[in-house]
N, C-alpha and C positions, 0 to 999 in steps of 0.2 A: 148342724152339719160338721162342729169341728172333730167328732170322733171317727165319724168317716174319714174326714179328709187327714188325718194324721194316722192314721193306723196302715203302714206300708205295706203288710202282710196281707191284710182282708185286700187292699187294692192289688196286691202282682197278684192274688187266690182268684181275683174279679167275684166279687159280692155275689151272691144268687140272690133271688129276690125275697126269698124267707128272713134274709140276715140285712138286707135294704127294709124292707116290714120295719122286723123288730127294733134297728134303730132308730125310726123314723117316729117308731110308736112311743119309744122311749123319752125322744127329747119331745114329740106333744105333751105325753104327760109332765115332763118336767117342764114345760113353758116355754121352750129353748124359741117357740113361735108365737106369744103370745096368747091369748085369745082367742082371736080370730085372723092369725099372719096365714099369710101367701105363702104355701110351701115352691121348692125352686119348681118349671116345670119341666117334664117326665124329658123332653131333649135335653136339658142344661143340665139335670141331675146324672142321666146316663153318660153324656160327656165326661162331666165331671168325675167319674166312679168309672168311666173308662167300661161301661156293659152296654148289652146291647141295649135301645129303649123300650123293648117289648119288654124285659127285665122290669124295669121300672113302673114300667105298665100295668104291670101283674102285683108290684108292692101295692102303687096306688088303689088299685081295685080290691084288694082286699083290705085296706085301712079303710075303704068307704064303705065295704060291705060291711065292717065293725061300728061301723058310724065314727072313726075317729076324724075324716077328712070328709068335706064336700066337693064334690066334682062339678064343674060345670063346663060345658062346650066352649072352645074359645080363651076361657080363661086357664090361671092356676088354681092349684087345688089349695085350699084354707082351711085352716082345722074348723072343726066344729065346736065351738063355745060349751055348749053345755057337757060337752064330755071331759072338758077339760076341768069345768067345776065341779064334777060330780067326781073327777080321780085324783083332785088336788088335796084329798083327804089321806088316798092310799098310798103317795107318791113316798118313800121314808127317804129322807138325804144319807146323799152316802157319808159314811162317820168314818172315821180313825182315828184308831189307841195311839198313833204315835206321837209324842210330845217334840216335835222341835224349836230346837235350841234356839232363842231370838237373842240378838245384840243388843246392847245397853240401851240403843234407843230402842231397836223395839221393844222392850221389856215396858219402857217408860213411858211410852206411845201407847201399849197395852195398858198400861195403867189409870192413866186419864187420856180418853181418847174424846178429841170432836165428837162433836153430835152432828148428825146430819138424818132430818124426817124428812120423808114426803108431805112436800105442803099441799095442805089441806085444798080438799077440791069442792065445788059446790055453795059455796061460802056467799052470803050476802055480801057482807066486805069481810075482805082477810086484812088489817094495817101490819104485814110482817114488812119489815123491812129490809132493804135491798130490792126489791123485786119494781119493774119498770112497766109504762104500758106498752102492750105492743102498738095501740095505736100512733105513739111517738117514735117508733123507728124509723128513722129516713129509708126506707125500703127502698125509692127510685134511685136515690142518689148512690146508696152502699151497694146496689145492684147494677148499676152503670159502673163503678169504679170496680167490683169484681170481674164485670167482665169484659174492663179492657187492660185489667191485671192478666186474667188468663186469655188475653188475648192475644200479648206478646211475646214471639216465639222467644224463649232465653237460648243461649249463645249454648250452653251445656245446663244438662240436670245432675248438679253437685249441690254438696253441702255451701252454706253462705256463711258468712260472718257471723259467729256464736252473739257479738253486739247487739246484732238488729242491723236491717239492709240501711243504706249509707243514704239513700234517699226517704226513708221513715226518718233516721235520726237529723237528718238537717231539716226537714220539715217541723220537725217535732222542737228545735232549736230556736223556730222561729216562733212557733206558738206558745213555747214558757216566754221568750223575753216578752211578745205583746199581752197575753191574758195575766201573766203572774210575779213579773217581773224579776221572773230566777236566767241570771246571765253565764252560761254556761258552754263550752268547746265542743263541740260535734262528738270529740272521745271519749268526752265523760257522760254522754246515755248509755243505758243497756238496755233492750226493749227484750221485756220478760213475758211470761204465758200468765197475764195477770196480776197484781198488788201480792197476790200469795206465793206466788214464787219468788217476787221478789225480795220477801221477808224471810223464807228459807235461805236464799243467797244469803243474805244477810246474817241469817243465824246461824247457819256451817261458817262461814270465815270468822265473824267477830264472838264467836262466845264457846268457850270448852264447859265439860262439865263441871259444877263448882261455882264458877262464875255467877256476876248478878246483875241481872238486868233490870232497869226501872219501868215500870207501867202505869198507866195512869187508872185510877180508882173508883169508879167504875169503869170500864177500858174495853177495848175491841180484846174480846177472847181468844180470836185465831189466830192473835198475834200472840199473845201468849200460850197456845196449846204451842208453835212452833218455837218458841224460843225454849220454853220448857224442856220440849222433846231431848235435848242437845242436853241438855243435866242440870241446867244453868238453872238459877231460883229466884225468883218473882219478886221484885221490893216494892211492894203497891204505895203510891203515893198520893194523897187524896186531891178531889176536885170539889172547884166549888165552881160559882154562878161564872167566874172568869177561866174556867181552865184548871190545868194545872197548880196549884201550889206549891210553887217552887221555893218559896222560903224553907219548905221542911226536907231538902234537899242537900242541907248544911249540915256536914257529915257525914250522909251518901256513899259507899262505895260501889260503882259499879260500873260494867267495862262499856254499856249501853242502855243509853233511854229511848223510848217507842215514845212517838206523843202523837198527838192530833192538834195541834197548834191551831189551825182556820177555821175548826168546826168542832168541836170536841166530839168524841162516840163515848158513851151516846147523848151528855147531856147537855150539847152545844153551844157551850161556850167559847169566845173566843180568845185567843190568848192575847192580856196587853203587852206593848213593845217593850215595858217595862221586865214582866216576867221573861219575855222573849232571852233578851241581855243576860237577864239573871242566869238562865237555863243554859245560855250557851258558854256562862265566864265558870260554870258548874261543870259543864264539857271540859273545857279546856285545862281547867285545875286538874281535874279525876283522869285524863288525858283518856276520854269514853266519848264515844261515837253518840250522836242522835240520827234516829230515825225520824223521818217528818213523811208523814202520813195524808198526804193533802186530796184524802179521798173522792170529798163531793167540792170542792170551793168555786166550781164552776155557779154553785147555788148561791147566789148571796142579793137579800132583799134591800131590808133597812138598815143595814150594816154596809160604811164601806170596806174596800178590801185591806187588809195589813200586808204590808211586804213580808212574804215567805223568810222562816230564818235561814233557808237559803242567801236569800236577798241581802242578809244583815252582813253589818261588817264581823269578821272573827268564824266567821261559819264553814271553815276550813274542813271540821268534822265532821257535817251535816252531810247524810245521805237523802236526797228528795226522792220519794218514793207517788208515783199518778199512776192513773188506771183509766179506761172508759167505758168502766162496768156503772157508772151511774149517768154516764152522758147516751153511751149507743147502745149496749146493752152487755151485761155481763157473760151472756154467754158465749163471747168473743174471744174474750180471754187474752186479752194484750193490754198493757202495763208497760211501767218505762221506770229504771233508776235512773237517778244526776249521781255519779257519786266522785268522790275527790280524786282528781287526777294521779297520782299515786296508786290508786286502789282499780282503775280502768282494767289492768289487764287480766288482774286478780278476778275481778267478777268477769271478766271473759271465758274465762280459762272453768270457772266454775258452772257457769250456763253450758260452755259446752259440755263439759261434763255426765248433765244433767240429762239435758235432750237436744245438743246441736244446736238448735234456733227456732227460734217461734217464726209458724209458718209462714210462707213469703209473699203467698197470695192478699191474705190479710193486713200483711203489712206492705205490702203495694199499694192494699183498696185503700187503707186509713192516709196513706201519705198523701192519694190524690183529693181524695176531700179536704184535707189539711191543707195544701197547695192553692186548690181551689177556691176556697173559704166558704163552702160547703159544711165543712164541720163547725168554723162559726157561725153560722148562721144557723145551724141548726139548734146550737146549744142555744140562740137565743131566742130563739122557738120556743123549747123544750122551758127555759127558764121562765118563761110569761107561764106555759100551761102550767107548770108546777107551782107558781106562786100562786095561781087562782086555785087550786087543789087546796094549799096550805091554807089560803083565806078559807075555804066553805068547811075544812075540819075545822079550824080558830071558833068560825062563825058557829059552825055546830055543837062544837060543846060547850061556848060557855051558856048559850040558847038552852043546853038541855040541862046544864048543872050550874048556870049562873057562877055564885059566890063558892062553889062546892069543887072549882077543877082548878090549879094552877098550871101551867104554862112553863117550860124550859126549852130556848134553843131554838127560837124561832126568827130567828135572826138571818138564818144561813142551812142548807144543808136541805135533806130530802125528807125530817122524822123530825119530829116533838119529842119530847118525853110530856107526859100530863099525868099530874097526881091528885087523886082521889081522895078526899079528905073525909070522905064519906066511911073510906074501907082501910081497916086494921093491917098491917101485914100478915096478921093470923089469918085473913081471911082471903090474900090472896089468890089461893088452888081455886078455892068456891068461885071467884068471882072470873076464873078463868073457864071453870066448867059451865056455867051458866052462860057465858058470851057464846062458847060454844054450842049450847043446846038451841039458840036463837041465831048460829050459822054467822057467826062472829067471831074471827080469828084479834085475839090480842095477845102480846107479848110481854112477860115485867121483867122491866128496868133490873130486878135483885139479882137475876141469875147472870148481871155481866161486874158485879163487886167480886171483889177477891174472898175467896169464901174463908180465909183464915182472919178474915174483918169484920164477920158478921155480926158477932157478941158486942163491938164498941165503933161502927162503921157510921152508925147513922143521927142524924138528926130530925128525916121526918121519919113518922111511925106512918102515913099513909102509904097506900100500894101506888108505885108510879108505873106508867106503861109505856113504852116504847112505841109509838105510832105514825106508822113509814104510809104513806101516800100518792108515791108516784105511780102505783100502779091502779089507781080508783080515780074513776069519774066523780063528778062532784056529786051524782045521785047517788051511786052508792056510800059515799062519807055520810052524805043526810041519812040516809037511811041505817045504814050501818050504829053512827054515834044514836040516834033515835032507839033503836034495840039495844047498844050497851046503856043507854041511863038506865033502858029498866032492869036489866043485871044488875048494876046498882044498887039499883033502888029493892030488888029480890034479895043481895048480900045484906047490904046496910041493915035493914030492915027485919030480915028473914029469924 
């Protein structure tokens, strides 16, 4: 409908129903509805187009005399599925010669841009990670707090505090001092639309282009697609079974280091107190910011917790960076900085910027479960179902590959890494086409190294996989690990 409703001339002309038709016909074939969507009906769309509804009347009857729409008594009208597959062959998108001029970042944003697929549907198990079950969403609980968020009439509808509402952030104050022990002033949170926005803030203020930022080696990618963006250039720093290796840090120049200190992404290690010191007296020399990434730490088994370098003494630079895309669900989209009181008004000022404020209903619902202790208890809900997840993948692969799978990172966090000692890294693509032909989504570990490493990066030659779990029953991990041995066992072998 947005061509209609923007085109001011067709509406003061009032549409006849030839030219209500052909638009109508236009965006089915282009999918503007789907499949099989709900077109508006024949009173909301006459309204809307400001004609009479017999107008409308007369479009709709001739799109069903076409077969493009179905009619039925009562309801609205829906397109018709198969016309729409049968014309999504004729449909040509509209093209233009004109080349516009994009800015340095877009240019370099153009250049190496995220990836982002549709995941896979139909999958016996998918192990992609990030991805959560819906059966563990507190559904009564975030639905009670939503709706006695929008239940209360606000005093005026304005813009809020670019920070984040003042009741999020002191709730939010009091859950880092008790779960993580980061002690912090109500002014230095900023509640963001997510970890990813936070990291943007982060990379417009502290990096020009030029600049160098440190990353950890195999490392969260879309922290680096963002810092990139900005011009700034990647110093990948390797990890081992503890983390970061910070000794190779001596020498360093650069204005910001990204880490994952409680959990490492992807290979889960965690960092000791010792490197911790190292990393922050490497800060303080380099007079460079860290980023502390403390994504999943909610997750932690047989490992106890390390105090955040938040927590530590000297951590004056440290930006603490959370999110509750692996506790409630990522499609939320709220996130929180700690960052150094100096810098408070700075990322203010730049959030609003951005987009105002992440939205306030949401951040009503999250405050009153946090008040409540509803959201704890949920995480320790959610942390028993997950570790039984993690045992029955533990359990299932080494059942299916004994002496043949080792093990990284399972200590903490929502993913394994597990490597195949069976399969070459030559043989990789194979062994990811073949999980797929048997409806088995897996992910490798190699595509999150810095690709300027690859030549002198590694020390094992097997393929390791990245294997996220919280979104599988423990039948499907059986079943699932059961059909990847015998991929496997068809690469290894074949």
């Amino acid at each position: 409908m947005v061509e209609m409703r923007t085109n001011p001339e067709r509406r003061a002309g009032r549409m006849g129903a030839r030219q209500i038709y052909e638009a109508l016909r236009d965006q089915i074939m282009a999918r503007v509805y789907g499949t099989d969507g709900a077109l508006p009906s024949s009173r909301a769309l006459a309204d809307e187009m400001g004609v009479a509804r017999s107008t409308v009347t007369v479009a709709y009857e001739q799109l069903a005399a076409e077969g493009f729409i179905e009619i039925r008594h009562g309801a609205r009208p829906r397109v018709a599925p198969a016309v729409v597959e049968r014309g999504r062959a004729r449909v040509a998108p509209r093209t233009s010669t004109r080349v516009v001029r994009l800015s340095k970042f877009g240019e370099r944003l153009q250049q190496d841009p995220p990836r982002w697929t549709e995941p896979p549907r139909g999958l016996v198990a998918n192990f992609r990670y990030g991805e959560l079950s819906p059966s563990d969403f507190p559904m009564l609980a975030w639905k009670k707090a939503v709706v006695a968020a929008m239940g209360r009439k606000p005093e005026r509808l304005a813009y809020d505090d670019p920070c984040g509402s003042l009741r999020l952030r002191n709730a939010l104050q009091g859950y880092l001092w008790r779960s993580r022990s980061v002690r912090c002033e109500v002014d230095q949170i900023v509640v963001v639309n997510g970890s990813q926005q936070g990291l943007d803030i982060c990379a417009r203020l502290l990096l020009d282009a030029g600049d160098r930022f440190v990353m950890e080696d195999p490392g969260y990618q879309m922290a680096r697609h963002t810092f990139a963006a900005t011009g700034a250039v990647a110093v990948p720093i390797p990890v081992d079974q503890d983390g970061l290796e910070t000794e190779q840090l001596d020498g360093v120049e650069a204005r910001l280091a990204y880490v994952t200190p409680s959990h490492q992404y992807p290979l889960g290690g965690v960092l000791p107190i010792g490197r911790r010191h190292q990393l922050l007296a490497w800060a303080r020399k380099s007079n460079a910011c860290v980023i502390e990434d403390d994504y999943d730490s909610e997750y932690r088994y047989d490992t106890k917790p390390i105090p955040p370098l938040h927590a530590l003494e000297g951590s004056d630079n440290v930006i603490y960076l959370g999110t509750i895309s692996k506790t409630l669900s990522p499609t939320l989209r709220i996130g929180y900085l700690v960052v150094p009181s100096g810098l408070r008004s700075l990322f203010g000022a730049a959030k609003q910027v951005m987009d105002r404020h992440t939205p306030l209903v949401e951040q009503d619902a999250l405050a009153a479960m946090l008040e409540s202790g509803a959201y704890d208890g949920h995480v320790r809900r959610v942390r028993r179902r997950n570790a039984e997840r993690q045992q029955a993948l533990l359990d299932a692969l080494h059942r299916r590959f004994r002496g043949r799978v080792r093990i990284d990172g399972a200590a903490a966090g929502l993913h394994v890494v597990a490597w195949f000692d069976d399969v070459p890294q030559a043989r990789e693509a194979a062994l990811i086409e073949a999980a797929r032909a048997k409806c088995v989504g897996i992910y490798p570990v190699s595509a999150l190294f810095d690709g300027r490493r690859v030549g002198r990066r590694r020390s094992r030659e097997a393929v390791g996989l990245v294997m996220g779990y919280a979104a599988l029953e423990t039948a499907q991990i059986e079943r699932g690990c059961r059909l990847l041995a015998q991929a496997v066992d068809e690469v290894a072998h074949g």
